[in-house]
PADO-909059 format. One record per residue: residue in three letters; x, y, z of N, C-alpha, C in turn. Coordinates in Angstrom, 1 decimal. Example, Ala and Ser with C-alpha at 12.3 -4.5 7.8 and 13.67 -1.06 7.14 Angstrom:
! residues 2
TITI type  neast nnorth    nup caeast canorth   caup  ceast cnorth    cup
TITI  ALA   13.2   -5.7    7.8   12.3    -4.5    7.8   13.2   -3.3    7.8
TITI  SER   12.8   -2.2    7.1   13.7    -1.1    7.1   12.9    0.0    7.9
***
This chain:
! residues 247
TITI type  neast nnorth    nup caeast canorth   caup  ceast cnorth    cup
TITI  UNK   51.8   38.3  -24.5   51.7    37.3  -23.4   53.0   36.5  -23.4
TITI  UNK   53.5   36.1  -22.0   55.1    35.7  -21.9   54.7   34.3  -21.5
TITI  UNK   55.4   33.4  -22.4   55.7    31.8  -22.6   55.5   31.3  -21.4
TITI  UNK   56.4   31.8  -19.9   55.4    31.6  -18.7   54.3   31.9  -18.5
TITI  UNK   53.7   32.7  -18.8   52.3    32.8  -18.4   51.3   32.5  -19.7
TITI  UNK   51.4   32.2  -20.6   50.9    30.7  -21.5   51.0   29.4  -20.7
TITI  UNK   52.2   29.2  -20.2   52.4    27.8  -19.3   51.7   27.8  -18.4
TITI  UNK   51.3   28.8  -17.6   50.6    28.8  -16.4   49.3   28.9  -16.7
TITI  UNK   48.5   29.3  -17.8   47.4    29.5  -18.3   47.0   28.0  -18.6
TITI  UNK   47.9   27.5  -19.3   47.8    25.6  -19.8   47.6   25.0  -18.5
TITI  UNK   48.6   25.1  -17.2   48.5    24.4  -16.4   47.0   24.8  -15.6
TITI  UNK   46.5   25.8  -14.9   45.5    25.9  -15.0   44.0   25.7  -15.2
TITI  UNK   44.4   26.0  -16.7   43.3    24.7  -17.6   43.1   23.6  -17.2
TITI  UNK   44.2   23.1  -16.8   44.2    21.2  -16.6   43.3   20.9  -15.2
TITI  UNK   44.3   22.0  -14.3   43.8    21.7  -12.7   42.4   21.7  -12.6
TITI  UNK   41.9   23.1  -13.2   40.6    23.6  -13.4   39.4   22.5  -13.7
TITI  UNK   40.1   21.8  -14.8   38.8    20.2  -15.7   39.1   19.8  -14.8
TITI  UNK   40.2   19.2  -13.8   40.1    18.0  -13.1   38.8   18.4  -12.2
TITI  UNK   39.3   19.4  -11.7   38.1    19.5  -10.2   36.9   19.5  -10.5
TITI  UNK   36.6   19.8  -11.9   35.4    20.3  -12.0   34.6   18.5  -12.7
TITI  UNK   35.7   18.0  -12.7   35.3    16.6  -14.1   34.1   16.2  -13.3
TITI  UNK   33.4   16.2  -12.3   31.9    15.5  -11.9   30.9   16.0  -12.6
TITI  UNK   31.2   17.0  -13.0   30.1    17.7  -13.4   30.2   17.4  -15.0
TITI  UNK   30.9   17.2  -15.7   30.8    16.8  -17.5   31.0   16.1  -17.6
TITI  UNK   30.5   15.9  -18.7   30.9    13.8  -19.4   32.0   13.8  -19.9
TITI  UNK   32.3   12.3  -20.7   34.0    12.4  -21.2   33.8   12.9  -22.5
TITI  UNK   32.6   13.2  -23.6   32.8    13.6  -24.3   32.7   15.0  -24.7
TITI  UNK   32.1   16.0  -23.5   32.2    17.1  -23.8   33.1   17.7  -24.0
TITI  UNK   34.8   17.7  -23.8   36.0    18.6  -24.5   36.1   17.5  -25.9
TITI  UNK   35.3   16.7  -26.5   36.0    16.0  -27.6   35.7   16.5  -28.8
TITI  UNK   36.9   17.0  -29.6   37.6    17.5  -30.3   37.1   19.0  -30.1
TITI  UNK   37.2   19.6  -28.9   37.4    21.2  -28.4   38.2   21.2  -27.1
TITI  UNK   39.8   20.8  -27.2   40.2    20.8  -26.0   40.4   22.0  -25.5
TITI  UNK   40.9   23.0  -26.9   41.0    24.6  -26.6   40.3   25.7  -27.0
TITI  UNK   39.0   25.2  -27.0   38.0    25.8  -27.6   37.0   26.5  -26.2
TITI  UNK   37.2   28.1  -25.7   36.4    28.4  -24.8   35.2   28.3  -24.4
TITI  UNK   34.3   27.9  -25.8   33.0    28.4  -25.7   32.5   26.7  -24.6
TITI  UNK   33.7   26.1  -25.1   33.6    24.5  -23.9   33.1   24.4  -22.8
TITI  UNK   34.9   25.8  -21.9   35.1    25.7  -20.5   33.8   26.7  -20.5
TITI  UNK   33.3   27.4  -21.3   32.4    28.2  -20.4   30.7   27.6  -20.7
TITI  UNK   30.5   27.0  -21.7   29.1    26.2  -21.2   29.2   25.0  -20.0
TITI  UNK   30.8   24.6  -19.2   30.3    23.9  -18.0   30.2   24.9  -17.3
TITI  UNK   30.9   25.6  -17.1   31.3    26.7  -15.6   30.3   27.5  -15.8
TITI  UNK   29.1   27.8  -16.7   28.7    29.6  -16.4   27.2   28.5  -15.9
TITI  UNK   26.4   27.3  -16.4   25.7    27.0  -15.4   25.9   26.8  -13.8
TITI  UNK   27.2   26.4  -13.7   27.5    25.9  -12.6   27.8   27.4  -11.4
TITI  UNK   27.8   28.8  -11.5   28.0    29.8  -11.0   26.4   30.4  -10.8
TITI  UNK   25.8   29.9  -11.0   24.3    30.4  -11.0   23.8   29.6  -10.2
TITI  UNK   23.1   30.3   -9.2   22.1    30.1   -8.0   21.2   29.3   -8.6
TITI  UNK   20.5   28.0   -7.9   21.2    27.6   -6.6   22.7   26.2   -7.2
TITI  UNK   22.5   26.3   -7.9   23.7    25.3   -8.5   24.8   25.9   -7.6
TITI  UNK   25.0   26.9   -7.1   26.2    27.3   -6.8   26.3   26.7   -5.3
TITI  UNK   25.5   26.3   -4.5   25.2    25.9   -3.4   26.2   24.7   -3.7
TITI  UNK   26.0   23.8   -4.7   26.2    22.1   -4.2   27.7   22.4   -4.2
TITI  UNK   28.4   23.2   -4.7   29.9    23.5   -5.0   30.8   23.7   -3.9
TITI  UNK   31.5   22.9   -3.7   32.4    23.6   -2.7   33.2   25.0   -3.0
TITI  UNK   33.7   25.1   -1.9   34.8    26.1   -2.2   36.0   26.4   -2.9
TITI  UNK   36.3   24.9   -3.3   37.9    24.6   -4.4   36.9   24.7   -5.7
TITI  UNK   35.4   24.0   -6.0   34.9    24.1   -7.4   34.4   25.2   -7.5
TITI  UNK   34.1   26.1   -6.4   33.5    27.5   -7.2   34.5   28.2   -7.9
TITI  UNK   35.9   28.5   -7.1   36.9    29.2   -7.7   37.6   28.6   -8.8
TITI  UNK   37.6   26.7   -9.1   38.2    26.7  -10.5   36.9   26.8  -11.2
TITI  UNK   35.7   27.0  -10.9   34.7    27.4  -12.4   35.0   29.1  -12.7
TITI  UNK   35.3   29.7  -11.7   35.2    31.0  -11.7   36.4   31.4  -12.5
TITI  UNK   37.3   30.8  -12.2   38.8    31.0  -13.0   38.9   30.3  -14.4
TITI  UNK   37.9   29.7  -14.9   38.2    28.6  -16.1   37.2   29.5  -17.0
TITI  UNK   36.1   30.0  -16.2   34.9    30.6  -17.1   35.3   32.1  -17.7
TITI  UNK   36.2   33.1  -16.6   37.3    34.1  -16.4   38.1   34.2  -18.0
TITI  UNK   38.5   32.8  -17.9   39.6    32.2  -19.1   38.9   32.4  -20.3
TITI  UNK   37.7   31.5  -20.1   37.1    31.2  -21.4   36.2   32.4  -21.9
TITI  UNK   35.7   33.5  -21.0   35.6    34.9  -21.7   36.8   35.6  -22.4
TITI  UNK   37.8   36.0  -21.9   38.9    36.3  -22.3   39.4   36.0  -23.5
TITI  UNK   39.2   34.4  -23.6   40.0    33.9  -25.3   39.2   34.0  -26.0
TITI  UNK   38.1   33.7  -25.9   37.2    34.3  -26.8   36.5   35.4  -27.4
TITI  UNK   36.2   36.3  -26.4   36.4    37.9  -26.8   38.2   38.1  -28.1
TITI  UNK   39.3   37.6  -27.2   40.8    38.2  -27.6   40.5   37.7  -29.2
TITI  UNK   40.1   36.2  -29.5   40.5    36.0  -31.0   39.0   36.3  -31.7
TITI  UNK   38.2   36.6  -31.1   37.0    37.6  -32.1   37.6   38.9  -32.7
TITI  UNK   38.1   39.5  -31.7   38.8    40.8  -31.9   40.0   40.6  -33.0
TITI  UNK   40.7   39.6  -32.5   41.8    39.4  -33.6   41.4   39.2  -35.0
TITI  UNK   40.0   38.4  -34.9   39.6    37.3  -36.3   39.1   39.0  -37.2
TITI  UNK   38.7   39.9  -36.5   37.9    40.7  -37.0   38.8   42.5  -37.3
TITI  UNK   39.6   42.2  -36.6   40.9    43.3  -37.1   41.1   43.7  -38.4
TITI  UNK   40.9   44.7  -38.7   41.1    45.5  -40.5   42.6   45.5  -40.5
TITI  UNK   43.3   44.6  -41.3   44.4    44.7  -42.1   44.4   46.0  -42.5
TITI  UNK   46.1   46.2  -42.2   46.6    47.7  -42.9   47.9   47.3  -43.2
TITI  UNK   48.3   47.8  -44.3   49.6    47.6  -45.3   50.7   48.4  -44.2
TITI  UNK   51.9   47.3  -44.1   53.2    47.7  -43.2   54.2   48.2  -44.2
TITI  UNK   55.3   48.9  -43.6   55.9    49.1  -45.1   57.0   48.4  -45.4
TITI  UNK   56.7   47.5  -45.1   56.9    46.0  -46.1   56.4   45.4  -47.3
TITI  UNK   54.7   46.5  -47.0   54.0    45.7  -48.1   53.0   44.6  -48.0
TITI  UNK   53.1   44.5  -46.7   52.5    43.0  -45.8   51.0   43.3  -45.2
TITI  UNK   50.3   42.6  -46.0   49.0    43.0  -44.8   49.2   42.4  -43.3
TITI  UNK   49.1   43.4  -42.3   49.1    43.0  -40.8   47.8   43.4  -40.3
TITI  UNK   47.3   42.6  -39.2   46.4    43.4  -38.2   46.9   44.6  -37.1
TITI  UNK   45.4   45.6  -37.1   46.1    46.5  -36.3   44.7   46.3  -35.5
TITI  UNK   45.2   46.7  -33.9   44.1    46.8  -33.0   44.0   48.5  -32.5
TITI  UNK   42.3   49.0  -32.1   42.3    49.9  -31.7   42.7   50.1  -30.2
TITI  UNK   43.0   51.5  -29.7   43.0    51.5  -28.5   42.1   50.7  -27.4
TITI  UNK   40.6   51.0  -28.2   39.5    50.5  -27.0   39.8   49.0  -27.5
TITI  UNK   39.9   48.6  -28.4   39.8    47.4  -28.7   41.1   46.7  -27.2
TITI  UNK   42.4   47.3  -27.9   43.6    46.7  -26.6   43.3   46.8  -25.4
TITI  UNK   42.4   47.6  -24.6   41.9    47.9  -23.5   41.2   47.0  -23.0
TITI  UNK   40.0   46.4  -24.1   39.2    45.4  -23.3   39.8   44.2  -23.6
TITI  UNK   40.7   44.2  -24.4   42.0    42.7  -24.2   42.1   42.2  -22.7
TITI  UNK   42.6   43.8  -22.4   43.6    43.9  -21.0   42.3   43.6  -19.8
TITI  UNK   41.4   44.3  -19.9   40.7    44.3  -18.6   40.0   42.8  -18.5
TITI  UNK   40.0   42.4  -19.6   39.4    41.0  -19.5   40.6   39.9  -19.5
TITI  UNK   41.7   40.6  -19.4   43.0    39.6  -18.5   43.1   40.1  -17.6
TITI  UNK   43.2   41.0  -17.1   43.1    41.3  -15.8   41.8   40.6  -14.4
TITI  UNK   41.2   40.5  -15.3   39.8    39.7  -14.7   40.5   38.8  -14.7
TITI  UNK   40.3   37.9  -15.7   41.0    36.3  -15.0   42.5   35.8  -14.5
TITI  UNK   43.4   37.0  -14.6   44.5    36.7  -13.9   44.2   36.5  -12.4
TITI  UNK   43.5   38.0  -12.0   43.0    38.2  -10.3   42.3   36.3   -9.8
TITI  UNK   40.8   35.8  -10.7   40.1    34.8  -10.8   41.5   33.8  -10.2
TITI  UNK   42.7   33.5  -11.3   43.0    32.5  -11.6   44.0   32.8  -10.2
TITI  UNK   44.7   33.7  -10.1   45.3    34.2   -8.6   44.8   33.3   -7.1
TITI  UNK   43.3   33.7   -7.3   42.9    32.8   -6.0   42.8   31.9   -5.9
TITI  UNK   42.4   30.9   -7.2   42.5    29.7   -7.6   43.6   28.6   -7.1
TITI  UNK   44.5   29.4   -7.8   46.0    28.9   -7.7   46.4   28.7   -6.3
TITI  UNK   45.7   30.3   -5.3   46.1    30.5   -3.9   45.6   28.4   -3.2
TITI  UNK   44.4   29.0   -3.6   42.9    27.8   -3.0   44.0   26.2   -3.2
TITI  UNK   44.3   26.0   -4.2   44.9    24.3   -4.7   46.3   24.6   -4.2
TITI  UNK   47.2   25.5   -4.1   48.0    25.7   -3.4   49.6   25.3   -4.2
TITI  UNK   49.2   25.8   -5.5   50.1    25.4   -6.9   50.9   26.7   -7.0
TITI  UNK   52.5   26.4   -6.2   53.2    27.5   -5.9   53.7   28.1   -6.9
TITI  UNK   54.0   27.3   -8.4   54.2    27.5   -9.9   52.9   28.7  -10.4
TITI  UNK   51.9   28.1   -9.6   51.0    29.0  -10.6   50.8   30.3   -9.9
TITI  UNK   50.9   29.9   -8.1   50.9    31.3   -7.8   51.9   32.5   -8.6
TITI  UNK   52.8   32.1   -8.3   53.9    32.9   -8.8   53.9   33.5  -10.0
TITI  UNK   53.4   33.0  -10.9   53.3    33.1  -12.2   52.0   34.4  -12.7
TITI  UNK   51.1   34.1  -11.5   49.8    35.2  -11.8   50.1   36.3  -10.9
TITI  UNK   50.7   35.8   -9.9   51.4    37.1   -9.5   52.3   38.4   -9.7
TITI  UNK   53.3   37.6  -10.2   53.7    38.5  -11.9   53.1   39.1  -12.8
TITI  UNK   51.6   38.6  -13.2   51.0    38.8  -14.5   49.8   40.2  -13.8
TITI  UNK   49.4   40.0  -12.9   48.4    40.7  -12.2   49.1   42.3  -11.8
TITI  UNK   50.0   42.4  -11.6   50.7    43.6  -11.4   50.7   44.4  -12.8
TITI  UNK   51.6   43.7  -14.1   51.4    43.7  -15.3   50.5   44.1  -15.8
TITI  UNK   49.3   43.4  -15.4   48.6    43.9  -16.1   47.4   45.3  -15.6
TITI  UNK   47.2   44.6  -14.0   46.3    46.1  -13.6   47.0   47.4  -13.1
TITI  UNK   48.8   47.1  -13.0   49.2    48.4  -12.0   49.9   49.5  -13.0
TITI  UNK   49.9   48.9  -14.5   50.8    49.4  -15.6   49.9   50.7  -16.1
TITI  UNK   50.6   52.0  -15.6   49.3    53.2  -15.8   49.5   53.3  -17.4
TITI  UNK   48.2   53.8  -17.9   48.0    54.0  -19.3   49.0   55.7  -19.5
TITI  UNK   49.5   55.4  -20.6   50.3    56.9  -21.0   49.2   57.6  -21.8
TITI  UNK   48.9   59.0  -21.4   47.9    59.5  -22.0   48.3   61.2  -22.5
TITI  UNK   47.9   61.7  -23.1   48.3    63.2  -23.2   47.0   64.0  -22.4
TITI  UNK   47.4   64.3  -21.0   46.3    64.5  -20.3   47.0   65.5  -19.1
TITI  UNK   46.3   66.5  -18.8   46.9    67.5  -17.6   47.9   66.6  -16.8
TITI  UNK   48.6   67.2  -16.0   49.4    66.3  -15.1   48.2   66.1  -13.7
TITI  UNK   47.3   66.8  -13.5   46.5    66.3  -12.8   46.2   64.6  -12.4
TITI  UNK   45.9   64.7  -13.8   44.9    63.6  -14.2   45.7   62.3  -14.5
TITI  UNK   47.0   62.8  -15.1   47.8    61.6  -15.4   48.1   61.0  -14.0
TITI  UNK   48.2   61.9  -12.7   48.8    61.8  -11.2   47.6   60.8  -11.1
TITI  UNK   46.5   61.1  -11.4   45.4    60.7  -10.4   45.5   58.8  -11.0
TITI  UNK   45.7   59.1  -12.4   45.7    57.9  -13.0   46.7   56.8  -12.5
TITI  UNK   47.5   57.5  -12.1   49.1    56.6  -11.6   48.6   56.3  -10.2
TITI  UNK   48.1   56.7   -9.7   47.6    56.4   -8.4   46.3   54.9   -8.7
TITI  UNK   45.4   55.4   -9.7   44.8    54.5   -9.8   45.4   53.1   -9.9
TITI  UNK   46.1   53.1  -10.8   46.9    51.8  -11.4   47.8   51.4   -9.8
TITI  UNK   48.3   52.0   -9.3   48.5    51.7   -8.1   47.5   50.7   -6.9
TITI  UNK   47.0   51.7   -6.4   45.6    51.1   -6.2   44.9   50.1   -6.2
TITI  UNK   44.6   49.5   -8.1   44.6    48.5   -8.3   45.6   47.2   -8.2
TITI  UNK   46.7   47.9   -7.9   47.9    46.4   -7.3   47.0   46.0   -6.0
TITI  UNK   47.2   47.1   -5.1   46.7    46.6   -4.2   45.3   45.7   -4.3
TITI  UNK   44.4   45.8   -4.9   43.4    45.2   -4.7   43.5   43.9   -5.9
TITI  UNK   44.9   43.1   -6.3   44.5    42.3   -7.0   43.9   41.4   -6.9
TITI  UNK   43.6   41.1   -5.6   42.9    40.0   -5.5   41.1   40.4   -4.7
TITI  UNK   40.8   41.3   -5.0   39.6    41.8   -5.1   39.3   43.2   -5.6
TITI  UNK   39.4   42.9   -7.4   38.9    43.9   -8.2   38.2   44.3   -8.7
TITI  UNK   37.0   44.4   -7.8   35.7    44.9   -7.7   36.4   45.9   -6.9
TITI  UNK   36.8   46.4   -6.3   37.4    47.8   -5.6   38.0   49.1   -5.9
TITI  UNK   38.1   48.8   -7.1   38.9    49.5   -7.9   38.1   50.2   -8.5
TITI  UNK   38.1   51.7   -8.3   37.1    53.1   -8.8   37.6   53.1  -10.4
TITI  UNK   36.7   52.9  -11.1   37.1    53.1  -12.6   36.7   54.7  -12.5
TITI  UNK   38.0   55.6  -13.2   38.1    56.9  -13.5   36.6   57.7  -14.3
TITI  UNK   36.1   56.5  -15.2   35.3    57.4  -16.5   33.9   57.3  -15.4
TITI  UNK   33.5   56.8  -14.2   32.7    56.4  -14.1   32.3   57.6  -12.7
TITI  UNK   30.9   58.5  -13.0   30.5    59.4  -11.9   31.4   59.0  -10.4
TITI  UNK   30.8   60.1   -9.7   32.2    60.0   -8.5   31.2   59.1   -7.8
TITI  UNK   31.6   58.0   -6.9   30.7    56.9   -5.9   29.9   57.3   -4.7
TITI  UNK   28.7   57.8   -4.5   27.8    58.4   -3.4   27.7   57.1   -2.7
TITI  UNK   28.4   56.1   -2.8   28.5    55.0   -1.4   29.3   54.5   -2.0
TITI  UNK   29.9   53.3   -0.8   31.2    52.5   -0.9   30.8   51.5   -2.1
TITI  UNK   29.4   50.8   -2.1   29.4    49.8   -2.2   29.1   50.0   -4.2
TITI  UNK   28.7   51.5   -4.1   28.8    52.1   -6.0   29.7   51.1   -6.5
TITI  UNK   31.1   50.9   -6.0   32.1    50.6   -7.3   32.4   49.5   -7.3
TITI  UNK   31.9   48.4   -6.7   31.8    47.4   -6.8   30.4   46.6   -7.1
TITI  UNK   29.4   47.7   -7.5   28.1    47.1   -7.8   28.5   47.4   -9.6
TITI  UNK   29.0   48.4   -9.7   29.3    49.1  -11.3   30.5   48.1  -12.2
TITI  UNK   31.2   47.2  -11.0   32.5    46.2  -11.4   31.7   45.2  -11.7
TITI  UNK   30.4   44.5  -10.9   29.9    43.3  -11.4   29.3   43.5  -12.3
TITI  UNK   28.9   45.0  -12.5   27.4    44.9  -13.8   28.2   44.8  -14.9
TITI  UNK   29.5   45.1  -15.3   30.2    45.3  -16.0   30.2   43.6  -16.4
TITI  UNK   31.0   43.2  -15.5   31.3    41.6  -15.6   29.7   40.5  -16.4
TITI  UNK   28.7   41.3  -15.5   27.7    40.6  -15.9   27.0   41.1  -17.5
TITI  UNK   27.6   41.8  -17.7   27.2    42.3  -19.4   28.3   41.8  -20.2
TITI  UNK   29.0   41.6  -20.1   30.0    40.5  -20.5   29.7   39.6  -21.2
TITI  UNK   29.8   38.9  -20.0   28.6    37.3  -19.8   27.5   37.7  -21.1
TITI  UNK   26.3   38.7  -20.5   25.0    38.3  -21.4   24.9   39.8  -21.9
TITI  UNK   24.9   40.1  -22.9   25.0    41.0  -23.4   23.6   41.9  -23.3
TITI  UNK   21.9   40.9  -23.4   21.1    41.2  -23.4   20.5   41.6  -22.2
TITI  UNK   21.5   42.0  -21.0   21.2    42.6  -20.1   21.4   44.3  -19.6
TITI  UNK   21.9   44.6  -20.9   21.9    45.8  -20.8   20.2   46.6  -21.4
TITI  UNK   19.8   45.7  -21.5   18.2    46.1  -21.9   17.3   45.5  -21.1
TITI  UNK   17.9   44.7  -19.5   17.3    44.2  -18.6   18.0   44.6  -17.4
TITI  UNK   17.7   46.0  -17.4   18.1    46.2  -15.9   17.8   45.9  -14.8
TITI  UNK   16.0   45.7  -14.5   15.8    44.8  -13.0   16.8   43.8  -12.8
TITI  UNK   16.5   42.7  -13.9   17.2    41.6  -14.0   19.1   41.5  -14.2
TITI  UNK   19.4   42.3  -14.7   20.6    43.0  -14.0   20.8   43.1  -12.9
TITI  UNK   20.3   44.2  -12.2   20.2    44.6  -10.7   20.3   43.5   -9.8
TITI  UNK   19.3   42.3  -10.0   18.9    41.7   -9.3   20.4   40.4   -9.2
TITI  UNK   21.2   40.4  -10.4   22.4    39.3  -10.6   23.3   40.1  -10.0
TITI  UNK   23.8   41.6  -10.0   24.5    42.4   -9.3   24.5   41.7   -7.6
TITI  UNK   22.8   41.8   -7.3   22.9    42.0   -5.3   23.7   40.3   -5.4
TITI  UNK   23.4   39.1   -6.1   23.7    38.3   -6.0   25.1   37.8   -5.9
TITI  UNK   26.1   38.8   -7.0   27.5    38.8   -6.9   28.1   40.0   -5.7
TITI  UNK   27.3   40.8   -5.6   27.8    41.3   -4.0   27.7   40.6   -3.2
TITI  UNK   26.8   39.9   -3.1   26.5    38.8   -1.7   27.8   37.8   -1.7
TITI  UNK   27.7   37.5   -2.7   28.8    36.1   -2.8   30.2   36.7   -2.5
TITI  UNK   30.7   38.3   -2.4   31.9    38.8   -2.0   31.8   39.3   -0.8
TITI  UNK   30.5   39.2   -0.2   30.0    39.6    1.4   29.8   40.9    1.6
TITI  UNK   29.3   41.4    0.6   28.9    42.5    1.0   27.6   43.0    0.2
TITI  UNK   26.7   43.3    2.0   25.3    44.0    2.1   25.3   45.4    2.2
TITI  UNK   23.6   45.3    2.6   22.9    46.5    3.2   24.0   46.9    4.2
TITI  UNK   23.7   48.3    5.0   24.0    49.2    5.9   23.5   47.5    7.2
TITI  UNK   24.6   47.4    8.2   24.4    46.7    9.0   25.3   45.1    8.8
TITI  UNK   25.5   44.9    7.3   25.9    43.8    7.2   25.2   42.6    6.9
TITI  UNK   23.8   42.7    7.0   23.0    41.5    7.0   21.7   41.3    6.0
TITI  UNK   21.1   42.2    5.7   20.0    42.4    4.5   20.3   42.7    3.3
TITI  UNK   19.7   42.0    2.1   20.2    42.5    0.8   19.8   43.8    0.3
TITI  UNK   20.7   44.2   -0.8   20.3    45.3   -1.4   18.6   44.7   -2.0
TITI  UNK   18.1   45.9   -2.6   17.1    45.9   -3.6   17.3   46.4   -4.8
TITI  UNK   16.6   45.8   -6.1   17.4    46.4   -7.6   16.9   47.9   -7.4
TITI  UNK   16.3   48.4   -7.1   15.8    49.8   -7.1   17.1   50.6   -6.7
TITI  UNK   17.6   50.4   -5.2   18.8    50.8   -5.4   20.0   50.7   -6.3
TITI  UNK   19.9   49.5   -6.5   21.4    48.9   -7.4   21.1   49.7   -8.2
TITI  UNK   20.2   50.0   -8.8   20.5    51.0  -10.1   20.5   52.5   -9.8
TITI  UNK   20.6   52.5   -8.9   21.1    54.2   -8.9   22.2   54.1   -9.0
TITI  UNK   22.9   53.1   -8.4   24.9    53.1   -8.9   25.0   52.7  -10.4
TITI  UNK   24.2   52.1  -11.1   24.3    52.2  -12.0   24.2   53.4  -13.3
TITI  UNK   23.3   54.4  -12.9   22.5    55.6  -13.7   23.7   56.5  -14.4
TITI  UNK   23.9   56.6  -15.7   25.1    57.3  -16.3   25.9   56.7  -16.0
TITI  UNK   26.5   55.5  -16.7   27.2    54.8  -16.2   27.2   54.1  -17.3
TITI  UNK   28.5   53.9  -18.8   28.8    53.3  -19.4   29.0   52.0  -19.0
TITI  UNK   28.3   50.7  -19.4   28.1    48.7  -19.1   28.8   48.2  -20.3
TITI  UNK   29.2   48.9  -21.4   29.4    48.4  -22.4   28.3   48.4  -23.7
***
């Protein structure tokens, strides 16, 4: 991560408490100013129906971008805290990360760069635009180098592509490992379940209840049923889900 976009991550942070300060007391960041597990016990009640109602439109997106954050650093330094040292040949014990391990680094910055992107757009902080702007390319359009037919590497370079385009709505973006989409609305029902097992892990053994937080984050990106106007049902939502690695 580049010393600008640490700065913009800091600045962020800041904008993010301010808007949100109605909602916590003055003691809740005391003595955890950088401590995630903070920003995300205000922001992850505050994203849940109906609480999400009283919120305007500037406080949904800095909970959405602060909570983004506070998954991200906390996932990154569990992964770090728990890294098997391996001797360098120096002699030095270092950490080493696995591939899957660096992967879900990345996709969980990738999530909150896009988050913090709109954010920044919404408050209108030309510093920070700029700065996630940079980082969102970086991070979703950089194709993985793989030893793989040229097929597939093509297809994959496209993908990362693709995802530039959609950085500011990446829920759009067809993940490769995942069956081919029998409707539009598959890969972006399969983007939130992902996000939403994140979050609670014990919902991979609660799929209605899954299902049912899915139709909720499709709604909130505006998109229904056939017509535009009726919700899905979890009965459906899980057919986009069926063979379908959640984590």
């Amino acid at each position: 991560m580049t010393v600008i976009l640490q700065h913009a991550i800091d600045q962020l942070r800041a904008h993010a408490r301010r808007d949100l300060q109605r909602f916590y007391s003055p003691n809740h960041y005391l003595g955890r100013d950088y401590a995630p597990i903070a920003d995300f016990e205000l922001t992850r009640p505050l994203l849940r129906a109906p609480a999400t109602n009283e919120l305007s439109a500037r406080e949904v997106s800095a909970a959405t971008a602060l909570k983004d954050l506070a998954i991200y650093e906390n996932r990154y330094r569990k992964i770090w805290d728990d890294a098997k040292p391996v001797r360098d040949t120096s002699k030095r014990n270092i950490a080493e990360l696995s591939e899957t391990e660096n992967r879900e680094i990345y996709t969980l910055l990738e999530m909150f760069c896009c988050s913090a992107l709109s954010y920044a757009k919404v408050i209108g902080a030309p510093y920070l635009i700029k700065a996630f702007e940079q980082a969102v390319p970086t991070v979703q359009a950089t194709p993985v180098i793989e030893t793989v037919p040229n097929d597939h590497a093509e297809t994959k370079l496209v993908q990362g592509v693709e995802a530039g385009k959609h950085a500011e709505e990446p829920w759009l973006v067809v993940n490769l490992n995942d069956p081919e989409p029998k409707q539009p609305w598959y890969t972006p029902a399969r983007y939130f379940a992902r996000i939403l097992v994140i979050d609670d892990s014990t919902l991979l053994s609660q799929r209605d209840e899954l299902a049912s937080k899915v139709i909720h984050s499709l709604e909130n990106v505006g998109i229904y049923k056939r017509g535009g106007k009726k919700s899905f049902n979890p009965a459906t939502i899980k057919k986009a889900l069926t063979k379908i690695n959640l984590g």
